[in-house]
C-alpha positions as CSV (number, residue, x, y, z in Angstrom):
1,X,69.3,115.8,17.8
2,X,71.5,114.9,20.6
3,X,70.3,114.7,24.2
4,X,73.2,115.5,26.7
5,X,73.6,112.7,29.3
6,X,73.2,114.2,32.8
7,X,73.2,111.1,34.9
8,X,72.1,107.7,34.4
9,X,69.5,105.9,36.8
10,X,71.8,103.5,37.5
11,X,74.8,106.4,38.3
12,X,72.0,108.1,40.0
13,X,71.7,105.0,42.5
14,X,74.8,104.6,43.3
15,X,75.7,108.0,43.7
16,X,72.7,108.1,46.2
17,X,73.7,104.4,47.8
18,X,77.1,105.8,48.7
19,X,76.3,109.1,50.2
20,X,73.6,107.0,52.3
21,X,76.9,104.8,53.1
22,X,78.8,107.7,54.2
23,X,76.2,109.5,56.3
24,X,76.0,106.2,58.4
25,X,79.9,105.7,58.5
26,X,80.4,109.0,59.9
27,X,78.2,108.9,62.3
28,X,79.7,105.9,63.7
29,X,82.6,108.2,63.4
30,X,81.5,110.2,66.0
31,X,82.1,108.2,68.9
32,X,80.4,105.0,70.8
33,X,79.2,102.3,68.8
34,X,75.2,102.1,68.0
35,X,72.8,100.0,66.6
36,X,70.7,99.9,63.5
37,X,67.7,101.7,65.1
38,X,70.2,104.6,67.0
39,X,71.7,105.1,63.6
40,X,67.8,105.5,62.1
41,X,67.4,108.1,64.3
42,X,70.7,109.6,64.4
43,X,70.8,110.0,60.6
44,X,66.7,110.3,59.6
45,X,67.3,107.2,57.0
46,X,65.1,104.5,57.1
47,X,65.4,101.6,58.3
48,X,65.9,99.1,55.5
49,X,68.1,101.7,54.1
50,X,70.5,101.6,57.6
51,X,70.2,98.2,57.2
52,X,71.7,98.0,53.2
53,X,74.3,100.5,54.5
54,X,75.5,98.7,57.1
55,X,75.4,95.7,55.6
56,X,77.4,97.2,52.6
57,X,80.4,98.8,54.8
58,X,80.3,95.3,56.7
59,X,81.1,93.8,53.5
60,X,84.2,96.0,52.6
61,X,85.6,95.6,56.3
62,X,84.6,99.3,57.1
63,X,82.3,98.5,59.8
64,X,82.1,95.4,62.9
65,X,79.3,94.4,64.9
66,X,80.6,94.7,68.6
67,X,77.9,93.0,70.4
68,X,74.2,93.1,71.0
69,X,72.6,95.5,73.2
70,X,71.3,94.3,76.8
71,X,68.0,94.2,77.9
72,X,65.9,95.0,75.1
73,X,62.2,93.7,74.7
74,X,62.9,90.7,72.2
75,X,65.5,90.2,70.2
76,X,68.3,92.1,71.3
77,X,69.6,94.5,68.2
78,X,73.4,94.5,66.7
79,X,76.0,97.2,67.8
80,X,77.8,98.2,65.1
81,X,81.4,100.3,65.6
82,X,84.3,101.5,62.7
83,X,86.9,98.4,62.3
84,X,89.4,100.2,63.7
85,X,92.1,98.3,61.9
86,X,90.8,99.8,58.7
87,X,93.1,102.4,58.4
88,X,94.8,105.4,60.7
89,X,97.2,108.2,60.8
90,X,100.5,109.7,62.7
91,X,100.3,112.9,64.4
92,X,103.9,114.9,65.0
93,X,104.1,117.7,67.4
94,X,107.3,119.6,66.6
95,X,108.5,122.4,69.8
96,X,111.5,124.2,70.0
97,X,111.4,122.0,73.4
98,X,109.9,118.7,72.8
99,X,108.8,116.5,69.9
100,X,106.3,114.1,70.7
101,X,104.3,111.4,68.1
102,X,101.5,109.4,68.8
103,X,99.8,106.6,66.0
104,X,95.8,106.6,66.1
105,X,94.0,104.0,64.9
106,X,90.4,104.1,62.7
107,X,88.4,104.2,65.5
108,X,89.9,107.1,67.0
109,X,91.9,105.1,69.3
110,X,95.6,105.9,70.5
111,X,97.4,102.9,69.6
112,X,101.0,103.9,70.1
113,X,102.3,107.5,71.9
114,X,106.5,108.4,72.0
115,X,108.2,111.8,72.9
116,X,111.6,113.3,73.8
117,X,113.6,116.4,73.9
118,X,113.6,117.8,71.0
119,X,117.1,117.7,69.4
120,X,117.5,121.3,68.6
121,X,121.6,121.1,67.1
122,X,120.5,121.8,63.5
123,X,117.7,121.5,61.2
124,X,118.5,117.9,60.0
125,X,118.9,116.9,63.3
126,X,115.3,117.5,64.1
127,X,114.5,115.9,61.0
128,X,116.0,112.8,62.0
129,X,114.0,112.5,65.5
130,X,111.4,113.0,63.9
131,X,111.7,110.2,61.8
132,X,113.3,107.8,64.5
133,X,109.8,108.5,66.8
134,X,107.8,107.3,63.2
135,X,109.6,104.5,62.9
136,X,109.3,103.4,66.4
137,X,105.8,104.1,66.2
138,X,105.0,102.6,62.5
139,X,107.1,100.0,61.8
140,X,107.5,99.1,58.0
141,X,105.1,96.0,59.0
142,X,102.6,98.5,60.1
143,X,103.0,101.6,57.3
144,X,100.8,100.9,54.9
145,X,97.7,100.7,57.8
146,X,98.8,105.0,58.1
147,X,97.1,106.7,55.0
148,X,98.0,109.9,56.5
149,X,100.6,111.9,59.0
150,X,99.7,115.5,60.2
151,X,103.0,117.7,61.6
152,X,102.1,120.4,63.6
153,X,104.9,123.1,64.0
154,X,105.4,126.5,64.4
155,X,105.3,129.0,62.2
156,X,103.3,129.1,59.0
157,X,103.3,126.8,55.8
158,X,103.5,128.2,52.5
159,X,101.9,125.6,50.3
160,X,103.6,127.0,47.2
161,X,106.7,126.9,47.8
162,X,106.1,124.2,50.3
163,X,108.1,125.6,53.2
164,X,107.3,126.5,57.0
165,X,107.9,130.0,57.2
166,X,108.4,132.2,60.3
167,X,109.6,129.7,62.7
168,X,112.5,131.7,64.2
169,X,112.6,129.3,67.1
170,X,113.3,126.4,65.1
171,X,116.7,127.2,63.5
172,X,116.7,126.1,59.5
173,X,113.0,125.0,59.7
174,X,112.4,127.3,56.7
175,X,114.5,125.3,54.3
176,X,113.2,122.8,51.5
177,X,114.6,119.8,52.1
178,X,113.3,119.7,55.6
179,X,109.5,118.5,54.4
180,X,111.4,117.1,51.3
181,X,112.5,114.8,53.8
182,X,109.7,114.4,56.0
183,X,107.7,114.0,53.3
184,X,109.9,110.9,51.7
185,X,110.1,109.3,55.4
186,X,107.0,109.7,57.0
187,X,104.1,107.2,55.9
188,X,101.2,107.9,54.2
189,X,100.5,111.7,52.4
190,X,102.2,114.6,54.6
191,X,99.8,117.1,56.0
192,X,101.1,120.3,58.0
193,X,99.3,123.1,60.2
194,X,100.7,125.4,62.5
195,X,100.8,124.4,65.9
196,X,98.2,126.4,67.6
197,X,95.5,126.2,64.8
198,X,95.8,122.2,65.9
199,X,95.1,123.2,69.5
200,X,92.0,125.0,68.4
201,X,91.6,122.3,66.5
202,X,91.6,119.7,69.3
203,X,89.6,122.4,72.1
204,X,86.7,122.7,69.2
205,X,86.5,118.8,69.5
206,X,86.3,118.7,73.0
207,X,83.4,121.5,72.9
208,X,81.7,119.7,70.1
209,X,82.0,116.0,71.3
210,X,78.4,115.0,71.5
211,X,77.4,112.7,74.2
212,X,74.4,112.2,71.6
213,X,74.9,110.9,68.5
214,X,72.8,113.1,67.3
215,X,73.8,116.6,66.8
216,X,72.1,119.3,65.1
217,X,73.4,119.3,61.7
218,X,72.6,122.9,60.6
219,X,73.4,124.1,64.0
220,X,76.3,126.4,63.6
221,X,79.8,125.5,65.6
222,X,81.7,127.4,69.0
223,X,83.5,130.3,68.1
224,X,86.9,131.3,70.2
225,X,90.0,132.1,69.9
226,X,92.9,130.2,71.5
227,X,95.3,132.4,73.1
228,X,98.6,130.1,73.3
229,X,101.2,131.8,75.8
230,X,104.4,129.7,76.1
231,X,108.2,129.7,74.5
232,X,106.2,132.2,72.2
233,X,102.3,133.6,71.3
234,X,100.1,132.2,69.1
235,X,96.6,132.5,68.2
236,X,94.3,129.9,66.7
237,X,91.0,131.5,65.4
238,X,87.8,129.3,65.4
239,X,84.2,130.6,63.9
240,X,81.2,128.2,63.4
241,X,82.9,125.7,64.3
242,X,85.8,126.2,61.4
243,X,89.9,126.9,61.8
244,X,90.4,130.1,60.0
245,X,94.1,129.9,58.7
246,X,94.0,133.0,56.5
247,X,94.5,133.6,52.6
248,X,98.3,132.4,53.1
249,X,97.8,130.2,56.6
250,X,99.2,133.5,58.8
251,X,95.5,134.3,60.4
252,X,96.5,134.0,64.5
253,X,99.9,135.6,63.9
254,X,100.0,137.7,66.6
255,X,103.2,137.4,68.2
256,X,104.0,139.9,65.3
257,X,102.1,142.8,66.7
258,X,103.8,145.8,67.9
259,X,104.4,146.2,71.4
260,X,105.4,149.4,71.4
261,X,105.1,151.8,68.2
262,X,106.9,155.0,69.3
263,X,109.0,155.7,66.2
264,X,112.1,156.5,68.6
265,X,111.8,152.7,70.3
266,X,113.3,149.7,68.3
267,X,111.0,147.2,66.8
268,X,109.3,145.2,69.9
269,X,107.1,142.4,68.9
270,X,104.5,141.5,71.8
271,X,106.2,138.1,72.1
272,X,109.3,139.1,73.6
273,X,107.4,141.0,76.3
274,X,105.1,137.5,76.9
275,X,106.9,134.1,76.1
276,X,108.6,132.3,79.0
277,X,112.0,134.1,78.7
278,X,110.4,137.6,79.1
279,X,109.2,136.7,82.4
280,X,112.0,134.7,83.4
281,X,114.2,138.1,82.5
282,X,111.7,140.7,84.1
283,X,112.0,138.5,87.3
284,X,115.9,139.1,87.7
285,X,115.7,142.5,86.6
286,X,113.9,142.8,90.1
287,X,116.3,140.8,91.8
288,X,114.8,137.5,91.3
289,X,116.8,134.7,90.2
290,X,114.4,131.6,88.8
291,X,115.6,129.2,86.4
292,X,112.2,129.2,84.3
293,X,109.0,130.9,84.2
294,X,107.0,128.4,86.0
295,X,109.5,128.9,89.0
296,X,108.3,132.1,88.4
297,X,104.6,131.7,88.9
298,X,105.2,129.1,91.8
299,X,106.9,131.5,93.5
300,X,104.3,133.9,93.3
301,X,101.9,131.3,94.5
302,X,104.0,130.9,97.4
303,X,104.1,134.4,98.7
304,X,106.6,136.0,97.0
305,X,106.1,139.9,96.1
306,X,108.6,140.1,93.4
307,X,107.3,137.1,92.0
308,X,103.6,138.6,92.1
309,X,104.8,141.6,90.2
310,X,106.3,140.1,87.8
311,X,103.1,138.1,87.1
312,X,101.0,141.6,87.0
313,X,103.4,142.7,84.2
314,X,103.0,139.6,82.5
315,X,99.0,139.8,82.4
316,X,99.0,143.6,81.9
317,X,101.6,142.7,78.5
318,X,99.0,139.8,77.2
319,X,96.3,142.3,78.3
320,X,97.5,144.7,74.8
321,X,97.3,141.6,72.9
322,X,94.3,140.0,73.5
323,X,92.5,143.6,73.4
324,X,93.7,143.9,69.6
325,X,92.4,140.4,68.8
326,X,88.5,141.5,70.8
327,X,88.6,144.8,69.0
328,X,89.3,142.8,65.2
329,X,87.5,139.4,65.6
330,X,85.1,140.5,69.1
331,X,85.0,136.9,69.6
332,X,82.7,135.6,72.2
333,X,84.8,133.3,74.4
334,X,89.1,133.2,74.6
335,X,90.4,130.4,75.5
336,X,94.2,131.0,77.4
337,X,96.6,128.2,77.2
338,X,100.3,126.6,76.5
339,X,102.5,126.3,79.2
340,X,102.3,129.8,80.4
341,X,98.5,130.5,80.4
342,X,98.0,126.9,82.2
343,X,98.5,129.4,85.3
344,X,95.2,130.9,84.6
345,X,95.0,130.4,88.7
346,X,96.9,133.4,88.6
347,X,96.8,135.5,85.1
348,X,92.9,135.4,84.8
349,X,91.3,137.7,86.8
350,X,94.4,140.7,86.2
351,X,94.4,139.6,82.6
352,X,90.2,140.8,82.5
353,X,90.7,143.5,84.8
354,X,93.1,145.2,82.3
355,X,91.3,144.2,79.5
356,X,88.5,146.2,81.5
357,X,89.9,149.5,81.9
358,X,91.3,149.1,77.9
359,X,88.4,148.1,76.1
360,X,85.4,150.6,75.7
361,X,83.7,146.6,74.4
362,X,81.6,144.1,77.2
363,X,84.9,142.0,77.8
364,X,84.3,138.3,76.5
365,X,84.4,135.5,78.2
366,X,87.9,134.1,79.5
367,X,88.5,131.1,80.8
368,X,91.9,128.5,80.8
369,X,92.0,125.7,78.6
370,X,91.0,122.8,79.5
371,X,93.8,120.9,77.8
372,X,96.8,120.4,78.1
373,X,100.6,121.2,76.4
374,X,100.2,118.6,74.4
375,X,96.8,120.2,72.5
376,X,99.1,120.4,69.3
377,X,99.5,116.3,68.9
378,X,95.7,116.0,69.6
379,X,94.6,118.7,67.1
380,X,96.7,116.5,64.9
381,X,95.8,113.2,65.9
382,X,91.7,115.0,65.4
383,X,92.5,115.8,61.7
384,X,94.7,112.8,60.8
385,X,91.6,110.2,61.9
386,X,89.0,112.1,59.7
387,X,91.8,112.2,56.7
388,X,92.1,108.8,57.3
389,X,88.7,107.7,57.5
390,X,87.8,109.6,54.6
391,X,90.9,107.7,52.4
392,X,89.2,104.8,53.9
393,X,86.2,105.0,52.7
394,X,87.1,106.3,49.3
395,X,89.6,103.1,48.6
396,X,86.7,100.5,49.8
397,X,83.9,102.0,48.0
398,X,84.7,104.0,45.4
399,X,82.1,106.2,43.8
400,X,82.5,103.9,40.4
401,X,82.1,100.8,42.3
402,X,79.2,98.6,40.8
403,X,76.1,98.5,42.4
């Protein structure tokens, strides 16, 4: 009679040695370096086991002690911190307006930041920025330290056929050889995410960053939604503390809803009533003549009537949007931001009042983001440092390594 082999004892140990490994490794993850009795109570191991662990990722250059801790009774314990120069990742930021690139290192560090206009001639053009600001940031020396690079853009990314869909702003975007060609230039494994699901990315890190190290593991995450209001509307949808992208990555898509369906009016999408032309349109149709839409909103902050109209419109049109996303997802808390709802000085308190009289709901809490335009590149910089510590991790001790 045979007897199936489930696990070995030895497999069994190891298995169990490397998930103790890992527990400790991402809790040094998490921010400030700590010593072997924070890490006991941050992770609920014991002590000799911290100890093994630590002593283990020490070994495969995962882990550095930093110091000892001040003013202890005794001896003073070890800090111990991520070795930083273990690994790290590119973020890419690609705007109809601006590209900008920034290299983070294992520690969560930004080693290296570059930007510029973005060069918005053709397809390939953009392409080849893009690759210039990589190779400034990541020389060849330096590549094979970036395991991953995560390009944020807009529109949505259709995994099968590999392609960024729905980017109207970004002429040719939608073609293959555009990641074809990222994805031979750029170092490490290509990852790509829309834009705004980034920036909720990066504002669910800022709500979650712990100032203790630690955090309630079965505690569920924030939920909000980002509301991104700029050269064009986007939504990035967080609940329990997770970036819903949708069964085909288009959940948050609401630039696409209808502004206006009377079957007699021509197909209106709410984002050509709300992105940074509209307004900058709406205010010369009343005699107003501003080179932008933040000329716009200075102007109303200034005094001027027209101006302040034109701002009322402009709340009252993100007002039919933002009720459609409380009457689907009734999320607790929406978060307005981009480069247009950075005026929430000025769009806030019209934006709830219309939601008011349209909603028969309790309307949720709204408040501006606190970051800024570039949220995108810090979403990005957020998920390429936990790819990259995870590849880290994975080449040092892999889960066949001998005991």
């Amino acid at each position: 009679m045979s007897v199936s082999r489930l696990s070995s004892p030895v497999s069994s140990t190891r298995s169990v040695r490397l998930a103790n490994e890992r527990v400790v490794y991402d809790v040094l993850g998490l921010g400030r370096p700590l010593s072997a009795p924070d890490l006991v109570e941050a992770t609920g191991l014991s002590k000799p086991t911290v100890g093994l662990a630590l002593a283990r990722l020490e070994e495969v250059g995962l882990v550095r002690q930093s110091g000892r801790r001040s003013g202890a009774t005794g001896r003073s314990p070890r800090i111990f911190a991520l070795e930083a120069s273990a690994g790290g990742a590119l973020a890419v930021d690609v705007g109809r307006h601006r590209v900008r690139a920034a290299r983070v290192d294992l520690a969560g560090a930004v080693v290296g930041r570059a930007e510029s206009d973005a060069d918005g001639r053709s397809a390939r053009a953009l392409v080849d920025q893009v690759l210039r600001l990589a190779a400034r940031l990541c020389p060849e020396a330096d590549r094979g330290r970036v395991s991953h690079t995560v390009l944020g853009s807009p529109g949505v990314y259709d995994a099968a056929a590999d392609v960024i869909r729905l980017a109207p702003n970004l002429p040719g975007w939608d073609r293959p050889a555009v990641l074809r060609r990222l994805r031979a230039g750029l170092p490490g494994t290509l990852l790509v995410d829309n834009d705004i699901n980034l920036a909720a990315l990066a504002e669910l890190d800022a709500l979650e960053s712990p100032a203790d190290p630690s955090p309630e593991r079965d505690a569920p995450g924030p939920s909000f939604v980002l509301v991104s209001v700029g050269t064009g509307l986007g939504m990035g949808i967080v609940e329990d503390g997770r970036v819903l992208r949708g069964a085909r990555g288009a959940a948050g898509e609401i630039s696409y809803l209808p502004a206006d369906p009377s079957p007699t009016a021509g197909p209106t999408r709410i984002e050509e009533l709300t992105g940074s032309a509209a307004i900058v349109r709406a205010a010369q149709d009343l005699g107003l003549d501003l080179p932008s839409a933040q000329a716009v909103f200075d102007a109303a902050r200034h005094g001027s009537p027209v101006a302040a109209q034109v701002v009322e419109r402009e709340a009252e049109r993100l007002a039919l949007a933002v009720a459609a996303v409380v009457a689907v997802l009734d999320p607790p808390l929406v978060l307005l931001g981009g480069g247009i709802g950075r005026n929430g000085d000025l769009l806030l308190e019209p934006l709830r009042a219309h939601l008011a009289a349209r909603l028969p709901l309790p309307v949720p809490e709204i408040r501006l983001s606190r970051l800024d335009v570039d949220a995108p590149l810090q979403g990005a910089l957020v998920q390429g440092v936990l790819h990259a510590r995870r590849h880290a991790f994975d080449a040092a001790r892999p889960a066949d390594a001998a005991p």
